[in-house]
C-alpha positions as CSV (number, residue, x, y, z in Angstrom):
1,X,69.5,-21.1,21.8
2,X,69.3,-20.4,25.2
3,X,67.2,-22.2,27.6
4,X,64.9,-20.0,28.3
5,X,63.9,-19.4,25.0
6,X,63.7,-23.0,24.3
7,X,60.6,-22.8,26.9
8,X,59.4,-19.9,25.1
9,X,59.1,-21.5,21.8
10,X,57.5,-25.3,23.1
11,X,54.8,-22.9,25.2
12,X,53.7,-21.2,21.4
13,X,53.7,-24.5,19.7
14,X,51.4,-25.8,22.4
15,X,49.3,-22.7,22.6
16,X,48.8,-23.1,18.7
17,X,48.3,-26.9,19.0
18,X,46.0,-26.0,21.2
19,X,43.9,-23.0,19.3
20,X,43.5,-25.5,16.1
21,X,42.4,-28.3,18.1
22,X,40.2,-26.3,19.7
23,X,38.9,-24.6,16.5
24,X,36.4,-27.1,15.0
25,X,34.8,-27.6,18.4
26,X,33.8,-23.9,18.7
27,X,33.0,-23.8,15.4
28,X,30.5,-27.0,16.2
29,X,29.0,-25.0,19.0
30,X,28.5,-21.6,17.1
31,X,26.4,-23.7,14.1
32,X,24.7,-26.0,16.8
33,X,23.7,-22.4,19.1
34,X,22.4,-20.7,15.4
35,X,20.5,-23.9,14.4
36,X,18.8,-24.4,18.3
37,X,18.2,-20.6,17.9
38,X,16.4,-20.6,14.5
39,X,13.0,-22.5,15.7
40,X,12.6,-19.8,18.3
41,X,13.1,-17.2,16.1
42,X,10.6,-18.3,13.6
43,X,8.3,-18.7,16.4
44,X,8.5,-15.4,18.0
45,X,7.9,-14.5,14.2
46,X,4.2,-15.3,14.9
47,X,2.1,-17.4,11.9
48,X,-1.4,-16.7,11.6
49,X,-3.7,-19.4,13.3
50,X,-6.0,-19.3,10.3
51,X,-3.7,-21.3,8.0
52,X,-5.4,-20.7,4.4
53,X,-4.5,-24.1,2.3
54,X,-4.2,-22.2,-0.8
55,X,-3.8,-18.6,-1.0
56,X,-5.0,-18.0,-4.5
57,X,-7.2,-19.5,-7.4
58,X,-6.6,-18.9,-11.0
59,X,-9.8,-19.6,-13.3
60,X,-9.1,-19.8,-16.6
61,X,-11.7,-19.8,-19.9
62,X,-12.2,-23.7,-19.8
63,X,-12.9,-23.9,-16.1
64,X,-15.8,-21.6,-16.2
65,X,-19.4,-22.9,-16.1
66,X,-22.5,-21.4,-17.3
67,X,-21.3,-18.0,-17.0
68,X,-19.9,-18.3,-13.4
69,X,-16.7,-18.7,-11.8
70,X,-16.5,-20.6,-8.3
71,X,-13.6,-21.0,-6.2
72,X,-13.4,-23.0,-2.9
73,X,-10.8,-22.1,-0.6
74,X,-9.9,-24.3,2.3
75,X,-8.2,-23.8,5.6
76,X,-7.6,-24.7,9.1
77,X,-7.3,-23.9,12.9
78,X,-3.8,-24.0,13.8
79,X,-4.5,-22.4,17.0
80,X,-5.5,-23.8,20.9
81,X,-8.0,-21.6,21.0
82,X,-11.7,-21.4,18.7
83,X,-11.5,-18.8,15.7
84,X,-14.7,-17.2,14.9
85,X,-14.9,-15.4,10.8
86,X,-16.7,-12.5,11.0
87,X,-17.0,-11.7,8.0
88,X,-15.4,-12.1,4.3
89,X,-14.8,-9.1,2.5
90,X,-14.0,-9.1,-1.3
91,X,-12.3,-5.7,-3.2
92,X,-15.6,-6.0,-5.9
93,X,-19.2,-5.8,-4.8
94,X,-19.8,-8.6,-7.9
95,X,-18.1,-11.2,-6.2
96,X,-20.9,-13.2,-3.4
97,X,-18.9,-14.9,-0.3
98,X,-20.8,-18.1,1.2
99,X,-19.5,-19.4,4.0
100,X,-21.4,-22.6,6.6
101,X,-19.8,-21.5,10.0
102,X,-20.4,-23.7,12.8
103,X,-22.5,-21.8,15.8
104,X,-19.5,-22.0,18.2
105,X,-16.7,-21.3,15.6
106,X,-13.7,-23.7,14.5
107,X,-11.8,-25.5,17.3
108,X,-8.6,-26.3,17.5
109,X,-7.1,-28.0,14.6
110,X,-11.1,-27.8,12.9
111,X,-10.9,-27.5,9.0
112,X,-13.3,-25.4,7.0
113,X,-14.0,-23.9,3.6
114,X,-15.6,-20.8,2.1
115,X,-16.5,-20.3,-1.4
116,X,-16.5,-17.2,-4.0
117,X,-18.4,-16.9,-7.3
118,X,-18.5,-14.1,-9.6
119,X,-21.4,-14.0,-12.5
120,X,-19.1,-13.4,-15.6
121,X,-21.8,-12.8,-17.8
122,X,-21.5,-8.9,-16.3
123,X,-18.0,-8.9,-16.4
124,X,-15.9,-7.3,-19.3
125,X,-13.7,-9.7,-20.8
126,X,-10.0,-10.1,-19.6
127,X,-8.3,-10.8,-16.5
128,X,-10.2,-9.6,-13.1
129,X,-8.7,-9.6,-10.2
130,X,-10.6,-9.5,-7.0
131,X,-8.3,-9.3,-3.5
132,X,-10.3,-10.8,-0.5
133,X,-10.0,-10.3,3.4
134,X,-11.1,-13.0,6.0
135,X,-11.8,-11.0,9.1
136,X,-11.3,-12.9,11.9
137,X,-10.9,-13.4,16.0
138,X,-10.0,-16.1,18.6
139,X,-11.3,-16.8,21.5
140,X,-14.7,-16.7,22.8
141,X,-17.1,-15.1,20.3
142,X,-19.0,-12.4,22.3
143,X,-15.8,-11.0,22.9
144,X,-15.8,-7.6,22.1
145,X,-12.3,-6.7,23.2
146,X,-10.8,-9.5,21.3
147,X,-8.1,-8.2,18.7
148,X,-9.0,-8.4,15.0
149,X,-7.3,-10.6,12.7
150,X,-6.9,-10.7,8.7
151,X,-6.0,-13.4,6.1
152,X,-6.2,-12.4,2.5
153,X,-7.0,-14.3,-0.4
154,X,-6.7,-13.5,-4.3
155,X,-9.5,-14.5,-6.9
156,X,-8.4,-14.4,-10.3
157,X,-10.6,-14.8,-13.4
158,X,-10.3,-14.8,-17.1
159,X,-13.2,-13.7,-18.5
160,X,-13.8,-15.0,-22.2
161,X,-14.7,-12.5,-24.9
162,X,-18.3,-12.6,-25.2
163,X,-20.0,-13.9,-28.6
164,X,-23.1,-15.9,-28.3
165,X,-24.0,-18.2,-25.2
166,X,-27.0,-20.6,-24.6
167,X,-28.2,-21.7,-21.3
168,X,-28.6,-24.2,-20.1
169,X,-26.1,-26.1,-21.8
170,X,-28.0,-29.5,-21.1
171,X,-31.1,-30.2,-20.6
172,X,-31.8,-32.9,-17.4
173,X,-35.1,-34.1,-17.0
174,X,-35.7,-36.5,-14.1
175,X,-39.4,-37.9,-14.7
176,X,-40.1,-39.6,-11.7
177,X,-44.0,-38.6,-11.8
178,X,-46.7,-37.9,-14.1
179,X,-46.5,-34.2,-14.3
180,X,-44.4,-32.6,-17.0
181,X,-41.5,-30.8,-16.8
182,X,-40.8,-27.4,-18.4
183,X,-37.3,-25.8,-18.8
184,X,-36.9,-22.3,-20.3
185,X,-33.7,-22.0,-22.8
186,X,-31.9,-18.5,-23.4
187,X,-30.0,-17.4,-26.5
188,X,-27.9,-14.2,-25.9
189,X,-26.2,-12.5,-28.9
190,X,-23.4,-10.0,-27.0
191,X,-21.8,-9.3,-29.8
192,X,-22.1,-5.4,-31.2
193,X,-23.6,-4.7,-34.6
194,X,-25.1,-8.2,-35.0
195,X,-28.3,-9.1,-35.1
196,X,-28.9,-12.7,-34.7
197,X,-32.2,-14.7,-35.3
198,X,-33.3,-17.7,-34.5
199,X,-34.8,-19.3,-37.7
200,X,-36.0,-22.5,-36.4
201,X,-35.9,-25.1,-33.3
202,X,-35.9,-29.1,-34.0
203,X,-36.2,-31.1,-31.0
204,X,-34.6,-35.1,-32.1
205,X,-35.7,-36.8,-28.6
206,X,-38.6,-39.1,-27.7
207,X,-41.2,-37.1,-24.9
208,X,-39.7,-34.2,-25.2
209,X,-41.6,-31.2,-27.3
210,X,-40.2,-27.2,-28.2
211,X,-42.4,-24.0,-27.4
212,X,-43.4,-20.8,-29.0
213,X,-40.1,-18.4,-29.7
214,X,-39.5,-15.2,-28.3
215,X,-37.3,-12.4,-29.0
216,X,-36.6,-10.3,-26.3
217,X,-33.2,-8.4,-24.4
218,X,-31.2,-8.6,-21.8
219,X,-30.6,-6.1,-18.9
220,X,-27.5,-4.7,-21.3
221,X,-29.7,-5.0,-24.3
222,X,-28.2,-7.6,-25.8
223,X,-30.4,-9.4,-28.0
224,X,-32.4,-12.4,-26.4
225,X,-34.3,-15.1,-27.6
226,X,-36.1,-17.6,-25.1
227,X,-38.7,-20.9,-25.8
228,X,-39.3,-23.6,-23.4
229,X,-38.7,-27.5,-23.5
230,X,-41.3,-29.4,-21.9
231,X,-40.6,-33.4,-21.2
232,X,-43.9,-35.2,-21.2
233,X,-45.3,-36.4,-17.7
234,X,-45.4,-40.1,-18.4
235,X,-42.2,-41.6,-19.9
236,X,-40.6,-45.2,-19.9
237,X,-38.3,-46.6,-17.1
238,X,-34.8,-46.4,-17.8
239,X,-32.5,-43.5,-19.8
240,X,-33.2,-41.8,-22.9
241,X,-30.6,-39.4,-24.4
242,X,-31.6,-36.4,-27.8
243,X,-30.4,-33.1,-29.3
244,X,-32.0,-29.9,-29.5
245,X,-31.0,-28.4,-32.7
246,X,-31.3,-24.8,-33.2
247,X,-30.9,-22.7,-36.9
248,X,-29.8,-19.5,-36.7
249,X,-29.2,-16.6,-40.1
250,X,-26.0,-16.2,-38.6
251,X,-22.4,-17.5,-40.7
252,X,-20.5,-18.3,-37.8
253,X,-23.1,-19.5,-35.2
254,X,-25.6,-21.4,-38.1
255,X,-26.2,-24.1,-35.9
256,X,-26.2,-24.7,-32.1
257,X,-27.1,-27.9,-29.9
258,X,-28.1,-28.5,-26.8
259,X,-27.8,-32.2,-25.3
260,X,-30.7,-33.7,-24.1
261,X,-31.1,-36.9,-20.8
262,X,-34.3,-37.9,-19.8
263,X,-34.3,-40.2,-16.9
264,X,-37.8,-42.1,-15.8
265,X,-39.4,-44.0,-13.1
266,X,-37.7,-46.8,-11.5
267,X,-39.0,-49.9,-13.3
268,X,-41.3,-51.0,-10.0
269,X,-42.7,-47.9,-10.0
270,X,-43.3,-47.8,-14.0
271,X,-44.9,-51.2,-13.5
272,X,-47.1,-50.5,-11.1
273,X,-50.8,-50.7,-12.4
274,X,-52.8,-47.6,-11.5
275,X,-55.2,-48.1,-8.7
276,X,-58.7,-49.3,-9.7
277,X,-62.1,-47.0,-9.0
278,X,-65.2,-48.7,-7.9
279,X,-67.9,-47.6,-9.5
């Protein structure tokens, strides 16, 4: 081999020596540049400054109460500037917004909460789904040339199939004076081709006493029966606990209860002797 291409041949071995060292390096600088490059993308990517903490509630059958769903949805400022709701608007008119907004709006990093409640005593049974915007702006709160901004939220329900309800489920009496205490009690039948009676109504509690029973209907014309529970005016101190026992003529709802808790007057106060008149 001649000189020359003696050269020739240690210059490629170096240049390839080179190239592999050299390889891992600018393979280190190509992840480290798309790494370093990924926050900014993510941030010209924009995020909504009304951060929602959840972005959809499920109710199932067991979590609803007295023939209402309620979800409470949370969320935050993640802005530097105030945010200001303007208003909350669900897909169904039968869902009710509520909403305590602070008279200058949420500040910076300020947390709030809204909440959404649907009567499911109108509502066919099944799933319901009910989508929800959150209109919005930042800034100051006069300002009409402020762009408009929207968050949405999704309200799910599972409304159970409707067979007989009573309402109120307990009864709470909190007897703190003299005067007695009267709470109506509704019995509706929504079931199609039935026609339920109420036979009779045993009230098993001390102070407590039943009223006169009436049939009636509801808006749908469901039939309705309604009588009131009265707690006497003067009771003992302390906490007394009954039943309200209802017979009906029908097989699969014969017999339905309804919890009773009757709290009284502080001891003191039950103690005290009534005030003396001169004559």
């Amino acid at each position: 081999m001649s000189s020359a291409s003696k050269s020739r041949t240690r210059l490629f071995r170096a240049v390839c020596t080179l190239a592999l060292c050299a390889a891992p390096c600018l393979a280190s600088l190509a992840s480290s540049s798309r790494t370093s490059s990924q926050p900014l993308t993510d941030a010209a990517a924009g995020r909504s400054p009304l951060v929602m903490h959840i972005h959809m509630v499920h109710m199932r059958e067991f979590d609803l109460r007295e023939g209402k769903a309620v979800a409470r949805f949370e969320f935050h400022n993640s802005s530097d500037q105030t945010l200001h709701i303007d208003k909350i608007k669900p897909s169904c008119g039968c869902v009710t917004t509520r909403l305590n907004q602070p008279l200058d709006g949420y500040e910076s990093e300020a947390s709030g909460e809204f909440y959404l409640e649907v009567d499911t005593s109108a509502e066919s049974s099944g799933q319901h789904q009910y989508d929800v915007a959150i209109h919005y702006h930042m800034g100051d709160k006069k300002d009409a040339d402020a762009p408009s901004l929207t968050e949405q939220v999704v309200f799910r329900v599972d409304v159970p199939e409707k067979k007989v309800t009573v309402r109120p489920r307990a009864l709470i009496f909190y007897q703190f004076t003299e005067q007695p205490t009267v709470q109506p009690v509704d019995i509706t039948d929504f079931r199609q081709g039935k026609d339920l009676e109420v036979l009779d109504v045993r009230v098993e509690c001390p102070h407590v006493t039943s009223g006169e029973l009436q049939r009636t209907a509801d808006e749908n014309g469901n039939v309705k029966w309604t009588f009131p529970i009265t707690a006497a005016g003067a009771v003992p101190s302390g906490r007394q606990t009954g039943q309200v026992f209802i017979r009906t003529n029908d097989s699969e709802f014969g017999e339905l209860r309804i919890p009773v808790l009757i709290y009284g007057p502080p001891e003191q106060q039950a103690a005290k002797p009534a005030a003396k008149t001169e004559k």
